[in-house]
C-alpha positions in Angstrom: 5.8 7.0 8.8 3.2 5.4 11.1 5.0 4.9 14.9 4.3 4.5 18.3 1.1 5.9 18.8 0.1 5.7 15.6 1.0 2.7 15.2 -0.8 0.8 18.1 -4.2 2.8 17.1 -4.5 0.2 14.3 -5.8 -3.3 14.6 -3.1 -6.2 14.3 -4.9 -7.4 10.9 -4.4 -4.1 9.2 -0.7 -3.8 10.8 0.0 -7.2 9.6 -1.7 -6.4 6.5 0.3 -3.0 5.7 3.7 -4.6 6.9 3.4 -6.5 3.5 2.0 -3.6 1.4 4.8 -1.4 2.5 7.7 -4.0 2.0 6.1 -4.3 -1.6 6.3 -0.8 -2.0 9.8 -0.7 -1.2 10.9 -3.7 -4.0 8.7 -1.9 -6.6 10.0 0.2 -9.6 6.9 2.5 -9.3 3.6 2.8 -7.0 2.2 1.5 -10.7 4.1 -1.5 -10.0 3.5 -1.9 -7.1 0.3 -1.9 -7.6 0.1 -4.4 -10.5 1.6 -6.7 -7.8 -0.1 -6.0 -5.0 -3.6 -6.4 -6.9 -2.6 -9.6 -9.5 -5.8 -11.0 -9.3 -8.2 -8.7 -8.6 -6.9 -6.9 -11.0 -8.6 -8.8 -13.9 -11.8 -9.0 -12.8 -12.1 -5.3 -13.5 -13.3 -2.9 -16.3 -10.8 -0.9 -16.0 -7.5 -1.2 -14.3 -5.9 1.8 -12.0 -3.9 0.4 -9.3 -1.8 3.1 -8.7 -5.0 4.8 -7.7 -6.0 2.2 -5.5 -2.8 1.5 -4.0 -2.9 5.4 -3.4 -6.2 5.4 -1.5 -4.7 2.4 0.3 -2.1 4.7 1.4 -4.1 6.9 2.2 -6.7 5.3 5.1 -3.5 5.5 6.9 -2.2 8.8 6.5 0.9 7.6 4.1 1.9 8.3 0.6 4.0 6.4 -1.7 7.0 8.9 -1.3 7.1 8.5 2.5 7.3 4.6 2.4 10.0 4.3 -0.7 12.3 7.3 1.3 12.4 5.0 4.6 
């Protein structure tokens, strides 16, 4: 999980922003879930819906995975 260090190398308005992605992770059945949550209404403006994926690239820009968050 992202700590000391790593933690302070990101700017407050990601941190902030990632707090409440990660504490949605947590209440979520699934990284699907999560997902369909996190990305409401966005979510309908699209063609096509995968917000697992984009959760999962999320994730991702800071070096996490959906396993690491829901383990914690």
């Amino acid at each position: 999980m992202l700590g000391g260090k790593r933690w302070e190398a990101i700017d407050l308005f990601d941190r902030i922003q990632l707090r409440g992605v990660i504490q949605a992770c947590r209440e979520a059945k699934s990284l699907s879930d999560a997902g369909r949550k996190l990305f409401n209404t966005s979510r309908s403006k699209k063609t096509t819906t995968n917000d697992a994926d984009r959760l999962r690239k999320y994730l991702a820009r800071f070096s996490l995975d959906w396993q690491e968050i829901v383990e914690r």
